[in-house]
KEVEX-263222 format. One record per residue (C-alpha): residue number from 1; x negated, y, z. Coordinates in pm, whole numbers, plus 50000, padded with zeros to 5 digits. Last residue first. Layout:
KEVEX-263222
lodren seq NUM c1 X c2 Y c3 Z
...
***
This chain:
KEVEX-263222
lodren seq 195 c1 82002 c2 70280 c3 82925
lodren seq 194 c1 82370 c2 70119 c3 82869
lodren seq 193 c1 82423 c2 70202 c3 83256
lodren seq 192 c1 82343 c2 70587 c3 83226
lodren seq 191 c1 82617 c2 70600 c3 82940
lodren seq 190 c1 82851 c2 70416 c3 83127
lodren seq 189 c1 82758 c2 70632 c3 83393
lodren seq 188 c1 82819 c2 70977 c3 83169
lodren seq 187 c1 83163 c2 70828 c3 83049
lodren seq 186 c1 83300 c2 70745 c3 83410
lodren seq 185 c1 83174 c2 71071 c3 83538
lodren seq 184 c1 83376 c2 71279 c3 83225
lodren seq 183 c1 83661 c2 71047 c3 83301
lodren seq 182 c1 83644 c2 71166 c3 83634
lodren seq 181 c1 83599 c2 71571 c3 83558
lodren seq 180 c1 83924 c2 71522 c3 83319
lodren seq 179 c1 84117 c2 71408 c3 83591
lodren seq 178 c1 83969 c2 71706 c3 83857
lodren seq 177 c1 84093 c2 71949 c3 83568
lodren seq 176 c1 84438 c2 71787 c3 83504
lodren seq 175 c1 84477 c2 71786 c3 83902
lodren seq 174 c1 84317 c2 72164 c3 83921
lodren seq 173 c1 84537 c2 72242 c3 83641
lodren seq 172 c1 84870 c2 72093 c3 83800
lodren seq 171 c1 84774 c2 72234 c3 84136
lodren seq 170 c1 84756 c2 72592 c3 83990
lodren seq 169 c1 85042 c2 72545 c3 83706
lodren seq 168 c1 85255 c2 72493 c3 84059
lodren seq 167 c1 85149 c2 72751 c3 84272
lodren seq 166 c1 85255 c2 72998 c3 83994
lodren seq 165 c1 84955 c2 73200 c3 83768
lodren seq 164 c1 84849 c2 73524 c3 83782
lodren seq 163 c1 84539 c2 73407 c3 83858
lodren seq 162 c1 84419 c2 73578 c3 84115
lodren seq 161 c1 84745 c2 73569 c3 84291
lodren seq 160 c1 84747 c2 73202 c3 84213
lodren seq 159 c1 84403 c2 73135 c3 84340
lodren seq 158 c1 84472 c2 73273 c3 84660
lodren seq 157 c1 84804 c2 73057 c3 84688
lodren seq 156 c1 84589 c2 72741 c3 84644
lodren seq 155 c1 84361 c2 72846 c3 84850
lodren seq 154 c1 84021 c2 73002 c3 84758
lodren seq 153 c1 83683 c2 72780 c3 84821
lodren seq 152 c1 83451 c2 72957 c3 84587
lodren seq 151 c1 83301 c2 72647 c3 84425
lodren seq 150 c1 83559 c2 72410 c3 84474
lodren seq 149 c1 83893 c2 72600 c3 84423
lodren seq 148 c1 83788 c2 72929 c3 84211
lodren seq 147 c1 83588 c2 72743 c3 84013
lodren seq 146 c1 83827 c2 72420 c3 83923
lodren seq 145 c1 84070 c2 72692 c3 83885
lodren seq 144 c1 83897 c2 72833 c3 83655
lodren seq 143 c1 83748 c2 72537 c3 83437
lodren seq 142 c1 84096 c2 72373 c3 83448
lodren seq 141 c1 84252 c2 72684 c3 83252
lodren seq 140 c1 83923 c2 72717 c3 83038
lodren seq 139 c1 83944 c2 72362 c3 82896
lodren seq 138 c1 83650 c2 72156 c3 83088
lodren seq 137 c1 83248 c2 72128 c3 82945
lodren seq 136 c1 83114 c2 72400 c3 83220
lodren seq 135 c1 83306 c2 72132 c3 83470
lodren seq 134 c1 83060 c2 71873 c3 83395
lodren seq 133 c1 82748 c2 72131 c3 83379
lodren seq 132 c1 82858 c2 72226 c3 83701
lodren seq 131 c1 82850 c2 71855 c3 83852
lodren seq 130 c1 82535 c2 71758 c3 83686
lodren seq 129 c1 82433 c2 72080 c3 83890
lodren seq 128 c1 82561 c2 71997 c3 84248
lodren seq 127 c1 82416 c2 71636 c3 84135
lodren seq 126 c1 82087 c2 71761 c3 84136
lodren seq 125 c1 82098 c2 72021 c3 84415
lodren seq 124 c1 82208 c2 71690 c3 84638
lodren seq 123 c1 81966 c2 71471 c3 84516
lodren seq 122 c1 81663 c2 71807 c3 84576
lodren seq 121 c1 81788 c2 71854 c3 84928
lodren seq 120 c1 81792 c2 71480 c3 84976
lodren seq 119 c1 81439 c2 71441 c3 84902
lodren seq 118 c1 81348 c2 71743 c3 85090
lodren seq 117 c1 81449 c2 71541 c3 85403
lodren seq 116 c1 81730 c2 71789 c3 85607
lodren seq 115 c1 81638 c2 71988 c3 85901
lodren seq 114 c1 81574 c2 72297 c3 85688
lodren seq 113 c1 81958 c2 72278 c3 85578
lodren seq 112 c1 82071 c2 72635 c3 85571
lodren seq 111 c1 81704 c2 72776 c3 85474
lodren seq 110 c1 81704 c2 72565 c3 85166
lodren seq 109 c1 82101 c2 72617 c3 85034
lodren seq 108 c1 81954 c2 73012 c3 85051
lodren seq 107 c1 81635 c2 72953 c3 84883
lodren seq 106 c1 81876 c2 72775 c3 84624
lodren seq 105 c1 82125 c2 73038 c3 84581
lodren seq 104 c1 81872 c2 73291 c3 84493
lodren seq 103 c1 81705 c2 73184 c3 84184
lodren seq 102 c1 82071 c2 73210 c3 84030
lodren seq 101 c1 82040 c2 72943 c3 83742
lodren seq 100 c1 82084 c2 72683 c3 83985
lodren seq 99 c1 82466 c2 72816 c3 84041
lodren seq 98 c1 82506 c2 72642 c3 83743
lodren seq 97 c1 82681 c2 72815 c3 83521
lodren seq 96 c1 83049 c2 72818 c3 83451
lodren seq 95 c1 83148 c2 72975 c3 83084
lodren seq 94 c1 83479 c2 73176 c3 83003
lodren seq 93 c1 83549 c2 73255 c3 82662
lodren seq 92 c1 83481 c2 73603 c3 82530
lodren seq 91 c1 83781 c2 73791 c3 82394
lodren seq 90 c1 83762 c2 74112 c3 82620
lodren seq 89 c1 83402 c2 74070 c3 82761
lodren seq 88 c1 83384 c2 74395 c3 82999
lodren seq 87 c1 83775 c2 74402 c3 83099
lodren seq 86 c1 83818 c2 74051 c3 83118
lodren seq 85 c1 83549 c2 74018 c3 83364
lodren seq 84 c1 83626 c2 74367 c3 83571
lodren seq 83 c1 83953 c2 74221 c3 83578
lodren seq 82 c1 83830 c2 73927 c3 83741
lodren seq 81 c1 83607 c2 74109 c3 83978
lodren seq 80 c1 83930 c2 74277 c3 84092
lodren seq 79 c1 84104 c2 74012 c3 84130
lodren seq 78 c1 83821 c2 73880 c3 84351
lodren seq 77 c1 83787 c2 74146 c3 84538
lodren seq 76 c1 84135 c2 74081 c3 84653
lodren seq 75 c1 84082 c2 73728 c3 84718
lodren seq 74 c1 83824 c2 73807 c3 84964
lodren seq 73 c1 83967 c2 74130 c3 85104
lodren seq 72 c1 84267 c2 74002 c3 85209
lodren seq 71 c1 84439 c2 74341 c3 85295
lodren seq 70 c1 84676 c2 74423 c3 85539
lodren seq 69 c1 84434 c2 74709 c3 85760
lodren seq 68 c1 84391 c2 74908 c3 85378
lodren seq 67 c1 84743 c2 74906 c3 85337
lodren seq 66 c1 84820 c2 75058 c3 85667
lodren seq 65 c1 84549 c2 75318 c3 85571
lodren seq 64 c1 84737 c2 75425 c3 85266
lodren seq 63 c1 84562 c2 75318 c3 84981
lodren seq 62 c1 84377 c2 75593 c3 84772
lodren seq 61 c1 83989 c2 75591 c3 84928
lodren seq 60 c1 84044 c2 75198 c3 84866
lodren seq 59 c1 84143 c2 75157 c3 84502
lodren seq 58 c1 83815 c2 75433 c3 84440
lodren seq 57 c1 83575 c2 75179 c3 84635
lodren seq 56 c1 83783 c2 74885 c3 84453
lodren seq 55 c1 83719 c2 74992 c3 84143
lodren seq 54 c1 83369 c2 75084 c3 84209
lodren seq 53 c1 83270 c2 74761 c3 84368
lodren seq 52 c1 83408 c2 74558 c3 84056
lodren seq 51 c1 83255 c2 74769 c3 83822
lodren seq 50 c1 82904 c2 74687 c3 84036
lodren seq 49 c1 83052 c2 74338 c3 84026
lodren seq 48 c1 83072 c2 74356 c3 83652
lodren seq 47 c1 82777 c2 74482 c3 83589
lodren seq 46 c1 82574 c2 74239 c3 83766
lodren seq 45 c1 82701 c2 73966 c3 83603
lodren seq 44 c1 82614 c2 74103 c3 83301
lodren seq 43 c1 82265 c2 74165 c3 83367
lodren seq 42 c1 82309 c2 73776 c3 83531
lodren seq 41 c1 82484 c2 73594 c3 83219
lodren seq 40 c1 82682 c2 73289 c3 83219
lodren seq 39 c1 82991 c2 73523 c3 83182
lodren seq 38 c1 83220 c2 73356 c3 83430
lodren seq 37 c1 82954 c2 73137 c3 83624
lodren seq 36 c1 82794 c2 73457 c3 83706
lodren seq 35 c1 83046 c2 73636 c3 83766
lodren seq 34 c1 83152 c2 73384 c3 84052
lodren seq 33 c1 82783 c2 73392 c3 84166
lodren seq 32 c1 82792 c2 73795 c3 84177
lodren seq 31 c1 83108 c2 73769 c3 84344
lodren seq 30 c1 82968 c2 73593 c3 84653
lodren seq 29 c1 82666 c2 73779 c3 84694
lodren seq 28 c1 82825 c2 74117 c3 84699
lodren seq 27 c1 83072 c2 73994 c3 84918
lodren seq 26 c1 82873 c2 74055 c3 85304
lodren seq 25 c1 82719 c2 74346 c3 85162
lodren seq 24 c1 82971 c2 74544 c3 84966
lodren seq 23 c1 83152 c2 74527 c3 85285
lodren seq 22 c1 82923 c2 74640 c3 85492
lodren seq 21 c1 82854 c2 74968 c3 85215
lodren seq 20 c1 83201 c2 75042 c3 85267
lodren seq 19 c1 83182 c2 75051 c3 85624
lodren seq 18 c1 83097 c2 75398 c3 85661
lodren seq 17 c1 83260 c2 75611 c3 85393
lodren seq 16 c1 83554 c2 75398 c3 85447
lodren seq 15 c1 83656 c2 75504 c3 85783
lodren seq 14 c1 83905 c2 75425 c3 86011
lodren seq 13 c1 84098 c2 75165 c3 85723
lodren seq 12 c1 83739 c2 75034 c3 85634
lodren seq 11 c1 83681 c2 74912 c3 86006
lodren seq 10 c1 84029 c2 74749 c3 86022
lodren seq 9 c1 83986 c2 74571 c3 85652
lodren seq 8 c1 83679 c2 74479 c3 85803
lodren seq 7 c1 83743 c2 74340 c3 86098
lodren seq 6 c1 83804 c2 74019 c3 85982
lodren seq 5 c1 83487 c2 74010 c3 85746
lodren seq 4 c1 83263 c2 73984 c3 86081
lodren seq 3 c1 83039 c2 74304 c3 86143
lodren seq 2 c1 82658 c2 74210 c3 86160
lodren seq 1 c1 82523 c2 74496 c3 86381
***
């Protein structure tokens, strides 16, 4: 039985023992993407979720079960996943990878849109990775939010609790970010158009 991510926090409040292993399901692929576009590595992308999953296993078995039943787990794991980051490449700078890299993604983007041309699939997989390698060349700050906002769809708000960050520097880097992105596009077709 496919259990939705709503009742989750419900399910893992009655018993974690059981639906932990759900939950590690239906995120695992999720964060290991957004690690992967952190550290631009997959061994240790992998670590870091499986940190990531621990932490929160052991967070979990101490909450009170109200707790548990309130929690966004998206954006929570999340956190978590960034403190994993930070916490296994102190001092590293932040890279975002194509999600092309992960052999994965793209067998998954196929199945979801079988009714499409395969010329299309490939235009669109193209420019989905022109468009990475763009924002792998922002400031950190825009690169982040840029991630967390397009590529992992978090709110604004969601993003800011991640973050630590206030609403405000949130929408003012993904603005600056999104900016920077365009004159990166105007540069690369000027470029294109002199060739």
């Amino acid at each position: 039985m496919k259990l939705s991510e709503q009742m989750l926090p419900t399910l893992l409040a009655q018993d974690l023992r059981q639906y932990f292993q759900p939950m590690v399901e239906c995120y695992q692929q999720r964060l290991f993407i957004f690690a992967l576009r952190l550290t631009g590595n997959a061994q240790e992308a992998e670590d870091i979720v499986q940190e990531a999953f621990v932490h929160a296993y052991l967070s979990l078995k101490k909450y009170p079960a109200w707790r548990v039943q309130t929690l966004k787990l998206q954006p929570w794991l999340y956190k978590i996943t960034i403190h994993s980051f930070d916490h296994h490449v102190r001092g590293a700078r932040l890279q975002v990878v194509s999600s092309g890299l992960f052999e994965d993604s793209s067998v998954i983007e196929m199945e979801e849109r079988t009714e499409e041309q395969p010329e299309i699939i490939f235009e669109t997989q193209e420019q989905q990775a022109e468009l990475e390698a763009l924002v792998a060349q922002l400031p950190e700050r825009y690169r982040l939010v840029i991630t967390c906002y397009y590529f992992e769809q978090l709110s604004y708000r969601e993003i800011a609790e991640l973050l630590d960050l206030s609403l405000a520097a949130v929408k003012v880097n993904l603005h600056r970010g999104v900016k920077q992105l365009r004159m990166f596009l105007q540069a690369q077709t000027l470029v294109r158009d002199k060739a």
